[in-house]
MIMARKE-387529 format. One line per field, with one value per residue: residue number from 1; residue in one letter; x, y, z of N, C-alpha, C in turn. Coordinates in steps of 0.1 Angstrom, whole numbers, plus 5000, padded with zeros to 4 digits. Example, Ala and Ser with C-alpha at 12.3 -4.5 7.8 and 13.67 -1.06 7.14 Angstrom:
<recs>
i	c(1_2)
aa	c(A_S)
n_east	c(5132_5128)
n_north	c(4943_4978)
n_up	c(5078_5071)
ca_east	c(5123_5137)
ca_north	c(4955_4989)
ca_up	c(5078_5071)
c_east	c(5132_5129)
c_north	c(4967_5000)
c_up	c(5078_5079)
</recs>
This chain:
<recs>
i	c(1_2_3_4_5_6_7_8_9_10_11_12_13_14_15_16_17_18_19_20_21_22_23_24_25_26_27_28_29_30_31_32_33_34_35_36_37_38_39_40_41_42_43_44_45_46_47_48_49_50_51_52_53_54_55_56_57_58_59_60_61_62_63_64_65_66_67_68_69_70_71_72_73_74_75_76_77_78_79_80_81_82_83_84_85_86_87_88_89_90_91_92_93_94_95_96_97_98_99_100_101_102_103_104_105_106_107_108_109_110_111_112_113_114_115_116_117_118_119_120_121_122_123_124_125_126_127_128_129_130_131_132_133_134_135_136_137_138_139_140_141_142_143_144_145_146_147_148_149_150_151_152_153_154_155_156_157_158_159_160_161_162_163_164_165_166_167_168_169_170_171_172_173_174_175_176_177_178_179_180_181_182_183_184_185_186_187_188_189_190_191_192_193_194_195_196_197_198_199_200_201_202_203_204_205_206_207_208_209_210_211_212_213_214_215_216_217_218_219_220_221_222_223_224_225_226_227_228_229_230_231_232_233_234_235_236_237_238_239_240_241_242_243_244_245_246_247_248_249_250_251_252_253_254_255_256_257_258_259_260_261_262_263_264_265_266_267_268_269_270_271_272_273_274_275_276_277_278_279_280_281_282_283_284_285_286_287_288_289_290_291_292_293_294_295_296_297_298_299_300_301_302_303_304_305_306_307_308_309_310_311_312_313_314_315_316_317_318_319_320_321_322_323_324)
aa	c(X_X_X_X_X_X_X_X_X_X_X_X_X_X_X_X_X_X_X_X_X_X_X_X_X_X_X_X_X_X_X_X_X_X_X_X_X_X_X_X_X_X_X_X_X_X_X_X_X_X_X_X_X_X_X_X_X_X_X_X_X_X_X_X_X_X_X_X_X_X_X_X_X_X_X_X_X_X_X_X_X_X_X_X_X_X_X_X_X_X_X_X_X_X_X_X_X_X_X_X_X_X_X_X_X_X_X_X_X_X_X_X_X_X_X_X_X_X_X_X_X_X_X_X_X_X_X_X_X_X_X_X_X_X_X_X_X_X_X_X_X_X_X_X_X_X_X_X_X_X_X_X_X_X_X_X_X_X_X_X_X_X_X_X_X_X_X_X_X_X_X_X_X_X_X_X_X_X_X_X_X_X_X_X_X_X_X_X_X_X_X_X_X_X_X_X_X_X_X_X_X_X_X_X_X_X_X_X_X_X_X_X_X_X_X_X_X_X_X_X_X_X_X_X_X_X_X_X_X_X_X_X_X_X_X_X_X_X_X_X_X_X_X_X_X_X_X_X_X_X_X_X_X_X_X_X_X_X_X_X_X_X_X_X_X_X_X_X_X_X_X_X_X_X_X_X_X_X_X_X_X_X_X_X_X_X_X_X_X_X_X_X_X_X_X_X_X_X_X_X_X_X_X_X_X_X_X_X_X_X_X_X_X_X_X_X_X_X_X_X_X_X_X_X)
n_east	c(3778_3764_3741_3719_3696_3666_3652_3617_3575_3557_3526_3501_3494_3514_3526_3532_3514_3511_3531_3557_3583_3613_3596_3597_3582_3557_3527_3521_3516_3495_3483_3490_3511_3491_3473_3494_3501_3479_3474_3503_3511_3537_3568_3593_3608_3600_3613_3616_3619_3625_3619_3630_3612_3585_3555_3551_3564_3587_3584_3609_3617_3595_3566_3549_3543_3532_3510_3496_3488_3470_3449_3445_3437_3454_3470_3493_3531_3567_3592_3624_3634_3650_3671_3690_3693_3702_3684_3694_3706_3685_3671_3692_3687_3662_3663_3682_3670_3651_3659_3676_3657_3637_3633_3635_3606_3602_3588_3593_3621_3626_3616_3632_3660_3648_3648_3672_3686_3666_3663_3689_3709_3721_3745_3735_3754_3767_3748_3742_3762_3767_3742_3732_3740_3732_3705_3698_3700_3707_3745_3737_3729_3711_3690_3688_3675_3652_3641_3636_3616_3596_3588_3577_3550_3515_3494_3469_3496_3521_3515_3505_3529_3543_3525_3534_3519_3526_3552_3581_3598_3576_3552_3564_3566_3541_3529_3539_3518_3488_3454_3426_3440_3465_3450_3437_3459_3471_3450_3449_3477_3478_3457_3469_3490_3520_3551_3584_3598_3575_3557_3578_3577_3551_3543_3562_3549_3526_3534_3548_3525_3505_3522_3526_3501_3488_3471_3454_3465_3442_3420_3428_3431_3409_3397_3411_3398_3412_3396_3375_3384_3398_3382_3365_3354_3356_3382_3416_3442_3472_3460_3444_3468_3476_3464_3460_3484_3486_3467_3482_3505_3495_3487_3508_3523_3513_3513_3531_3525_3501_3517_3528_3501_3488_3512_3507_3487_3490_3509_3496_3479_3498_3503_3528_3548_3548_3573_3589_3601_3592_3605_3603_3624_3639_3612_3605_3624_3640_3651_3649_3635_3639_3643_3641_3646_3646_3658_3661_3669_3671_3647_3628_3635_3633_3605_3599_3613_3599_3570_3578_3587_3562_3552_3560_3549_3526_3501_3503_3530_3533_3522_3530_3562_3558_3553_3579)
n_north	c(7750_7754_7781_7784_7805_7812_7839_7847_7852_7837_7814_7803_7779_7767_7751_7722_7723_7702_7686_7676_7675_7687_7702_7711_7724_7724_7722_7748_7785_7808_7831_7859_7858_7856_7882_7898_7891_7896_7922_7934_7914_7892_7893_7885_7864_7829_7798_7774_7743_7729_7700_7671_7659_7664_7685_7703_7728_7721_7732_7745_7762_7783_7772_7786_7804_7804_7788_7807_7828_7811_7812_7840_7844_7853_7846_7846_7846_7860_7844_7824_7801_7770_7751_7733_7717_7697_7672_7667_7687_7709_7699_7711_7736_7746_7735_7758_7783_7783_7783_7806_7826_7816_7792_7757_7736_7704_7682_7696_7693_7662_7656_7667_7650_7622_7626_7633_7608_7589_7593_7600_7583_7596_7585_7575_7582_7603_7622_7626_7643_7659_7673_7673_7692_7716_7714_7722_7701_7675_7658_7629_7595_7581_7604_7614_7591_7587_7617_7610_7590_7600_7617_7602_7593_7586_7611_7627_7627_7638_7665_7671_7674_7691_7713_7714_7700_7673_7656_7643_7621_7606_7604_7590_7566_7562_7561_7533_7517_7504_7515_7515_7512_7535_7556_7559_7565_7588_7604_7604_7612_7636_7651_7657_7673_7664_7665_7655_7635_7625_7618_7596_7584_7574_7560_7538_7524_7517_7500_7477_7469_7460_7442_7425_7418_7406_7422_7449_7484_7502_7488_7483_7510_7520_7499_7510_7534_7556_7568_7579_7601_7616_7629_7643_7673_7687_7683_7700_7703_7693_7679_7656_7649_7639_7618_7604_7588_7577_7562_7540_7538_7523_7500_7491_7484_7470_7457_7472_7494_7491_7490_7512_7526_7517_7529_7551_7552_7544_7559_7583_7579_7577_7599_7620_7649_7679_7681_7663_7637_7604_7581_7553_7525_7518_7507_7493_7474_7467_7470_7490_7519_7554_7582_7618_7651_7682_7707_7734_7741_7730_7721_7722_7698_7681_7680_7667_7644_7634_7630_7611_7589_7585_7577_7552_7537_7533_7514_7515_7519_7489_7486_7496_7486_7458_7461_7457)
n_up	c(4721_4692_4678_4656_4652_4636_4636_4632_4628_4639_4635_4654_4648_4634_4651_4672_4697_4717_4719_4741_4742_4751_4776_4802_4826_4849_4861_4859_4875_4857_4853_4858_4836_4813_4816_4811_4784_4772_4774_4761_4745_4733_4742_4745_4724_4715_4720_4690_4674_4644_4629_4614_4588_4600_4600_4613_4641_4669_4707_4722_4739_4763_4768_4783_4776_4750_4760_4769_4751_4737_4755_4756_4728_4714_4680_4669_4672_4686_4673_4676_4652_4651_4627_4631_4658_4683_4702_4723_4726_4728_4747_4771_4766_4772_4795_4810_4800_4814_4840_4841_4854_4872_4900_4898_4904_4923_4909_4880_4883_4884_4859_4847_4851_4846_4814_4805_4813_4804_4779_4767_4776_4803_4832_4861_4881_4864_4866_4892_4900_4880_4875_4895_4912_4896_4898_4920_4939_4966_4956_4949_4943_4952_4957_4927_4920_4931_4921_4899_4900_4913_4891_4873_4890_4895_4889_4922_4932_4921_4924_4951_4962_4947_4957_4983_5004_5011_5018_4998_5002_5015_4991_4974_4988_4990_4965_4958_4965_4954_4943_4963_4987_4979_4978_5004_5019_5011_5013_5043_5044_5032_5046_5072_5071_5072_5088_5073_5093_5109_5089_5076_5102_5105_5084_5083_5111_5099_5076_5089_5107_5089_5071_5098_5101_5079_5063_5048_5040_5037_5049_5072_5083_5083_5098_5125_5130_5118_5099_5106_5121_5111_5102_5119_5131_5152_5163_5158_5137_5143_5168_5157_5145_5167_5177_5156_5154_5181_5179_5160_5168_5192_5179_5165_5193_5211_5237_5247_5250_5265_5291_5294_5294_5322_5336_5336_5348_5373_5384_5386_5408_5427_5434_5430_5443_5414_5407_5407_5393_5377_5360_5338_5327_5293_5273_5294_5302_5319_5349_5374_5382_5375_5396_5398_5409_5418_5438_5465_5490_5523_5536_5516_5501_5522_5524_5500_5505_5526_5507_5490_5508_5520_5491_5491_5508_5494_5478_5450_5441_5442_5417_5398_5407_5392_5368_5357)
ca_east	c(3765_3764_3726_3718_3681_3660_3637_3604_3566_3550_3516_3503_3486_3526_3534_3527_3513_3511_3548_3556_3594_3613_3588_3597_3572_3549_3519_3531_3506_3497_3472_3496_3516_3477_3474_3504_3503_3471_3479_3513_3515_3548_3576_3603_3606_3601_3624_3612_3628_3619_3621_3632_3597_3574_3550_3551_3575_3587_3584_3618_3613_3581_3550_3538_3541_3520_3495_3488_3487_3461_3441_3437_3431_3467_3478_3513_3543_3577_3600_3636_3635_3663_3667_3699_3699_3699_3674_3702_3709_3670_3664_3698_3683_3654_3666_3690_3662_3639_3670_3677_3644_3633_3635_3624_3600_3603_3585_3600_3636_3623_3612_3651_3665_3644_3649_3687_3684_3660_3668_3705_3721_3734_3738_3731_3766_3770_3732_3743_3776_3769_3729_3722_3740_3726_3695_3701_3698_3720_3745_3744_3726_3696_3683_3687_3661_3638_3633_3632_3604_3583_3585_3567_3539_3506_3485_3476_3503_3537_3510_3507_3545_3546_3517_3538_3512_3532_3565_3583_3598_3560_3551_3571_3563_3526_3531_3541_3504_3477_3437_3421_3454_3471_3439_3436_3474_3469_3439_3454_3489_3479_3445_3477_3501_3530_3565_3590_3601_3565_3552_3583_3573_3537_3547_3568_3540_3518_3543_3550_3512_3504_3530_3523_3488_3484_3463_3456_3462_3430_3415_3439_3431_3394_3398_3412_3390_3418_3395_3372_3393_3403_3365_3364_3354_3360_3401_3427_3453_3478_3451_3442_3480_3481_3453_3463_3496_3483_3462_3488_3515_3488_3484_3523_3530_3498_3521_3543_3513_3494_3518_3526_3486_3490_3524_3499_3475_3497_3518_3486_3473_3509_3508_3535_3549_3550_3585_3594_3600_3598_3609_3605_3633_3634_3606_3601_3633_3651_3650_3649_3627_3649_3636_3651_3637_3659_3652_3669_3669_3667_3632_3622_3643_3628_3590_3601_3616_3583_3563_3588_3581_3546_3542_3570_3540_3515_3499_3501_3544_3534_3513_3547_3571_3550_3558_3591)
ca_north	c(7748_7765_7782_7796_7807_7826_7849_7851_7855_7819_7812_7793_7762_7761_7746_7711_7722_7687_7679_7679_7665_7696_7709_7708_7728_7714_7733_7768_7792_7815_7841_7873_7862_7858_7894_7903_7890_7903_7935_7934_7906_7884_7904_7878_7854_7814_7789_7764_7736_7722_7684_7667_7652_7669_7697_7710_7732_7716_7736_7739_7772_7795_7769_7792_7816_7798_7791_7825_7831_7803_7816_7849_7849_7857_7841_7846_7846_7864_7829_7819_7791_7766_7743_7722_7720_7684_7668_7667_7704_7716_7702_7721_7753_7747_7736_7771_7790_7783_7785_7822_7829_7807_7783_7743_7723_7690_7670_7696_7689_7653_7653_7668_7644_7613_7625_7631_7594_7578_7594_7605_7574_7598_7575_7582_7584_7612_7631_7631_7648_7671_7682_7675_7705_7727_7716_7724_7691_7670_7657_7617_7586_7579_7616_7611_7578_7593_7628_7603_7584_7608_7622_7589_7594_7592_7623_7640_7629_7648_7679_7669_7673_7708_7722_7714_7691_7660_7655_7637_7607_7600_7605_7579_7557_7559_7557_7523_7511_7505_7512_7519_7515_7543_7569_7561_7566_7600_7611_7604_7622_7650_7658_7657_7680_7658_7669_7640_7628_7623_7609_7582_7573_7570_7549_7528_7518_7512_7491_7474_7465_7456_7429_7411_7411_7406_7431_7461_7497_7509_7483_7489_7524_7518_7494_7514_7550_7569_7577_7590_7606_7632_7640_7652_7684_7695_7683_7707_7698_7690_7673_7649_7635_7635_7606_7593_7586_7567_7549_7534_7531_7509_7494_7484_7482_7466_7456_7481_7505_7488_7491_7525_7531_7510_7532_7566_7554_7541_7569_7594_7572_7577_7612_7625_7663_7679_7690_7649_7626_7589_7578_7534_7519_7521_7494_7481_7461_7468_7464_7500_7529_7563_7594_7627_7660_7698_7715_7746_7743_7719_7723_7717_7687_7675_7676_7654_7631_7632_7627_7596_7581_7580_7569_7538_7525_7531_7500_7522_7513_7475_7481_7500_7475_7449_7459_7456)
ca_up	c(4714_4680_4678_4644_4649_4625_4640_4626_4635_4638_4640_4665_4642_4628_4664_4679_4714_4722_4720_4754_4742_4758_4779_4819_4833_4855_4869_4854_4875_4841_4858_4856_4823_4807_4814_4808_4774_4766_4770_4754_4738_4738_4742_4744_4718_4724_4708_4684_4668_4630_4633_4604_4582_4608_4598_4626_4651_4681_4716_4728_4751_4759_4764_4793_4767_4741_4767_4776_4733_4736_4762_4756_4717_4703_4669_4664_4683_4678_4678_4671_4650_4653_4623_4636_4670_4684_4708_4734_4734_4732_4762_4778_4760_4780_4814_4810_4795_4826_4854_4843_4856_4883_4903_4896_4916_4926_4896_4871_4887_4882_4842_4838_4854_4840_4803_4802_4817_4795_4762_4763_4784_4815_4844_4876_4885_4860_4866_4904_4900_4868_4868_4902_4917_4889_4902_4939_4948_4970_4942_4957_4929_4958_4951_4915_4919_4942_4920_4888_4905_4915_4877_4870_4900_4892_4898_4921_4940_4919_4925_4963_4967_4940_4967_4999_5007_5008_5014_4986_5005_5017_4980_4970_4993_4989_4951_4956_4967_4944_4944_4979_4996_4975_4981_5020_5025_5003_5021_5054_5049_5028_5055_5084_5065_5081_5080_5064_5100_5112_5077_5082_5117_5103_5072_5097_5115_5088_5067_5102_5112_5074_5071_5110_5103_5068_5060_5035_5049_5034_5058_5088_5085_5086_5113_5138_5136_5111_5088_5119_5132_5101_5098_5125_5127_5162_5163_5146_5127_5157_5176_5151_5143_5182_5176_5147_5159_5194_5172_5153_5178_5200_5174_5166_5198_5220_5251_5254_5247_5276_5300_5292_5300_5333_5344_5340_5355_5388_5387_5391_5419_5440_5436_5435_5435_5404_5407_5412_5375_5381_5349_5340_5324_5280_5273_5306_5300_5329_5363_5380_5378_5382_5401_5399_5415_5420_5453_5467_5503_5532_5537_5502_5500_5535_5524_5490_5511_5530_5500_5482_5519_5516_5482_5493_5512_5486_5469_5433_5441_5437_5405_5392_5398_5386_5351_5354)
c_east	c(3764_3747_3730_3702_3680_3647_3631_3589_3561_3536_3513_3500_3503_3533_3524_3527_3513_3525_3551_3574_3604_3605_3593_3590_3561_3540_3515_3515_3512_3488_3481_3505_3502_3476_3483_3502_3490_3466_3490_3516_3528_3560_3591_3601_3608_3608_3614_3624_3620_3622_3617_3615_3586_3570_3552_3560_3574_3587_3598_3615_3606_3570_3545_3537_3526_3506_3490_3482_3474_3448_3435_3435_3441_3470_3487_3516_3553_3586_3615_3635_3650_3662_3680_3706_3690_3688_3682_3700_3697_3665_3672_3690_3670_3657_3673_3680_3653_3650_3675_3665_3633_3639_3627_3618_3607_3605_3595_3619_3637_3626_3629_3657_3664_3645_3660_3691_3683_3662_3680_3710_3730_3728_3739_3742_3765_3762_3738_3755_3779_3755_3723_3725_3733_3708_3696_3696_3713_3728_3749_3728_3714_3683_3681_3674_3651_3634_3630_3616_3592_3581_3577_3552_3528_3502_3477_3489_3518_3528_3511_3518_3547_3538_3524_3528_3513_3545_3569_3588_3587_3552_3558_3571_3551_3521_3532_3529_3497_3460_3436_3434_3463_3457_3436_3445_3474_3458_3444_3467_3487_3467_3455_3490_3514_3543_3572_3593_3586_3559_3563_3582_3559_3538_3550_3561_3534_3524_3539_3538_3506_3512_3530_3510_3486_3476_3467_3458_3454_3417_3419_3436_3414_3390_3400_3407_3401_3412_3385_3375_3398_3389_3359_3366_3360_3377_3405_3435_3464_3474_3447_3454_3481_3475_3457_3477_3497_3478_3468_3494_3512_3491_3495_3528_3519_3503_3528_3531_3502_3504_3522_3512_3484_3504_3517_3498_3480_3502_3514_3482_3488_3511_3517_3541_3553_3567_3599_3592_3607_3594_3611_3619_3630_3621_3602_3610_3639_3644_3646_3643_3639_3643_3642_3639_3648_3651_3664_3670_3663_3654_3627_3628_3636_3613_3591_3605_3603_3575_3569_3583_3569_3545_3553_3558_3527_3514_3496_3514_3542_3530_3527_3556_3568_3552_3570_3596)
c_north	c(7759_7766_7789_7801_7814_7830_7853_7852_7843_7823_7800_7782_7761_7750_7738_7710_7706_7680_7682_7674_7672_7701_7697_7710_7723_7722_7746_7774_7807_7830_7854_7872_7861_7875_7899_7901_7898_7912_7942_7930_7897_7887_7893_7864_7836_7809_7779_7756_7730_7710_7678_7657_7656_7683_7710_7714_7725_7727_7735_7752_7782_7789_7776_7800_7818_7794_7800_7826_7824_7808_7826_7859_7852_7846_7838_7849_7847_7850_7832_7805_7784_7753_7730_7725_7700_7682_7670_7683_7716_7714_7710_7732_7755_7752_7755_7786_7791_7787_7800_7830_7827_7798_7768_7739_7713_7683_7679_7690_7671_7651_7656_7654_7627_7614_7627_7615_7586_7583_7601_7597_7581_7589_7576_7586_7600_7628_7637_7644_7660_7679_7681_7690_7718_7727_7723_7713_7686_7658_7638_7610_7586_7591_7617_7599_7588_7607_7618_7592_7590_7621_7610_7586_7595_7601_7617_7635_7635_7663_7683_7681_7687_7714_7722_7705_7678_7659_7642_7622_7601_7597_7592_7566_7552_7557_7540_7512_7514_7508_7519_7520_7535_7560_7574_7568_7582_7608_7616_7613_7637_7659_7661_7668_7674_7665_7655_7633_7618_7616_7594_7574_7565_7560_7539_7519_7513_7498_7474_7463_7457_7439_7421_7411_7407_7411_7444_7474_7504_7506_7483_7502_7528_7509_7504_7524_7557_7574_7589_7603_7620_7636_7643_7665_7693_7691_7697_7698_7691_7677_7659_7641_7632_7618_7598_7587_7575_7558_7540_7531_7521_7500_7483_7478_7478_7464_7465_7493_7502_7489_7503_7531_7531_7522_7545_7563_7551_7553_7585_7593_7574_7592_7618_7642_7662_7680_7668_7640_7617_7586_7559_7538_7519_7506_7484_7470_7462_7468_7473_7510_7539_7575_7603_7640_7672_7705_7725_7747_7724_7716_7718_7700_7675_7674_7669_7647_7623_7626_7614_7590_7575_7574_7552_7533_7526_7520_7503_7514_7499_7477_7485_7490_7462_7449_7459_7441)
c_up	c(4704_4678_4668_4643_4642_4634_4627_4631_4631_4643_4650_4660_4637_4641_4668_4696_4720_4723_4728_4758_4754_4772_4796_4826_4837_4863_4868_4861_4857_4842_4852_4841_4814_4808_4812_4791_4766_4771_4763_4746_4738_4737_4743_4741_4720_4710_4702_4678_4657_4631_4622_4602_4592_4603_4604_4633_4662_4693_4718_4745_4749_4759_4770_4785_4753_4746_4768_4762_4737_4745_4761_4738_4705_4693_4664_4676_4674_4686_4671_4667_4650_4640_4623_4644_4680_4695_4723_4740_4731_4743_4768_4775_4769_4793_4817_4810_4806_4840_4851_4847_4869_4889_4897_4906_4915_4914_4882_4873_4883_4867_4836_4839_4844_4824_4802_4809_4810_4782_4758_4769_4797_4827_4852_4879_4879_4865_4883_4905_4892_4865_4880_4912_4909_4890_4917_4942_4952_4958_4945_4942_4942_4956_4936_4910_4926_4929_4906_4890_4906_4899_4873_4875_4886_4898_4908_4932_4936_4925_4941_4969_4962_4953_4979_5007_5016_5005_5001_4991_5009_4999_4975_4973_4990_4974_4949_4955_4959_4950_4955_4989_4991_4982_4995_5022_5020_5008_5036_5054_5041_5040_5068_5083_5076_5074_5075_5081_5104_5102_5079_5092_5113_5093_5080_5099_5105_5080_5081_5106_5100_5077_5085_5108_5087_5063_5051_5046_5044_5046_5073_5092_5089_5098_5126_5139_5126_5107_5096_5122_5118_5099_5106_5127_5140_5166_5151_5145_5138_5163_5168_5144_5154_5181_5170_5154_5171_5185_5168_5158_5187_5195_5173_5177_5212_5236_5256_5257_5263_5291_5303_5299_5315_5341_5343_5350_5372_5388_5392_5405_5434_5440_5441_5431_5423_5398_5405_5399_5383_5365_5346_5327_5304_5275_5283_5305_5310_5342_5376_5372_5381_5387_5401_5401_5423_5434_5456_5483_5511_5536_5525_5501_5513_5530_5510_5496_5523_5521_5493_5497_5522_5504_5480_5498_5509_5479_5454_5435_5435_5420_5397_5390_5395_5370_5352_5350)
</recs>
């Protein structure tokens, strides 16, 4: 890449803050370079590009820099102008220009991705294999969709996913739903701070219950107490996916859920030591319960065989293998 810039002092009305063609940054906290700048001023100069019939400078690198300018009253900026330097290799000058420095988020890792895509022709094939390791991402075409998607998101949910909020395959997911659906599903997994396994179990369901009943998950979710159930004040955070979680899995799963309830509630009534796991079968599909229980001596082992004795001619036993 041949750069021939000319350093000079630009004003700020010479630049089209609004050109956003370049510009990766997504969120920029600006607190400490705002003071920074105004007290110093801009100490390392931002790139511009002249864009043939346009008045105006293009942004190539430096808007957090131009913001701060903007915010705290500065006029000029010391710049490198570039006056043939193609569209292709302003964005590299960027992406480079930001990676000696930082890391990317998510959505910015995203905006790269999606504009060497949509306005340079690379195809996933390529993006995976040549821009996704220089992102740190894994360098496979499904990651290359997914961070190009969620460059698309409406707000707030790319911000969600920047805050840690919201993992990004939930994000993606919940992108897909419109209106009152999209806001529940967004209310509900950002108020739950779920990790991605836990957000996929909960999607799962959702999707799952949605499509056998024919119903919205705005109204599914208001049906069964979710939304309850996060406004509540006296649950924590924990406590409140514990809920959500039953709720939904009943919900998915009404029989299996019911006999699950049914195999407590007998299994309290046969009491048996704690030291003693009677375990049913996966689903109640099978035919045998299995019991298993560690002892250290003949004595110990003799008053569990005591106790299994007794709860053989308990009438909780019937209610047990009754679900089988």
């Amino acid at each position: 890449m041949a750069l021939r810039p000319v350093f000079r002092t630009v004003a700020l009305s010479e630049i089209d803050l609004d050109d956003h063609a370049f510009v990766v940054t997504y969120r920029p906290p600006l607190q400490e370079l705002e003071r920074s700048v105004a007290r110093a001023g801009v100490l390392t100069p931002v790139h511009l590009r002249a864009f043939p019939g346009k008045a105006q400078l293009q942004v190539v690198c430096g808007y957090k820099r131009l913001l701060a300018c903007q915010q705290t009253g500065r006029q000029q900026v010391p710049a490198l102008v570039h006056q043939a330097l193609s569209e292709e290799e302003a964005l590299w000058l960027a992406v480079h220009d930001n990676l000696g420095t930082r890391a990317f988020n998510a959505v910015e890792k995203g905006r790269i991705l999606r504009r060497l895509r949509d306005a340079f022709g690379y195809s996933p094939g390529r993006l995976a294999e040549e821009v996704c390791p220089l992102l740190t991402l894994p360098p496979r075409r499904d990651t290359v969709e997914a961070y190009c998607t969620l460059a698309a998101l409406e707000e707030p949910l790319p911000a969600a996913v920047v805050e840690g909020a919201l993992p990004l395959e939930a994000a993606l997911w919940i992108g897909r739903h419109q209106g009152a659906d999209r806001e529940a599903l967004l209310a509900l997994f950002t108020g739950l701070k779920l990790s991605s396994s836990r957000a996929r179990e909960l999607a799962t369901f959702i999707d799952e219950i949605c499509r056998r009943e024919r119903c919205s998950a705005a109204a599914l979710l208001q049906r069964l107490g979710v939304t309850a159930v996060l406004a509540e004040a006296g649950l924590d955070g924990p406590q409140k996916l514990e809920r959500v979680r039953r709720l939904l899995y009943e919900a998915r799963y009404p029989q299996l859920s019911a006999h699950e309830q049914r195999f407590r509630e007998a299994l309290r009534r046969l009491r048996l030591p704690p030291q003693v796991s009677l375990r049913p079968p996966p689903y109640f599909e099978g035919q045998q319960y299995q019991v298993s229980f560690p002892f250290g001596t003949r004595q110990e082992l003799a008053r569990i065989a005591e106790r299994l004795q007794a709860a053989a001619a308990d009438a909780a036993l019937d209610e047990l293998l009754a679900l089988l």
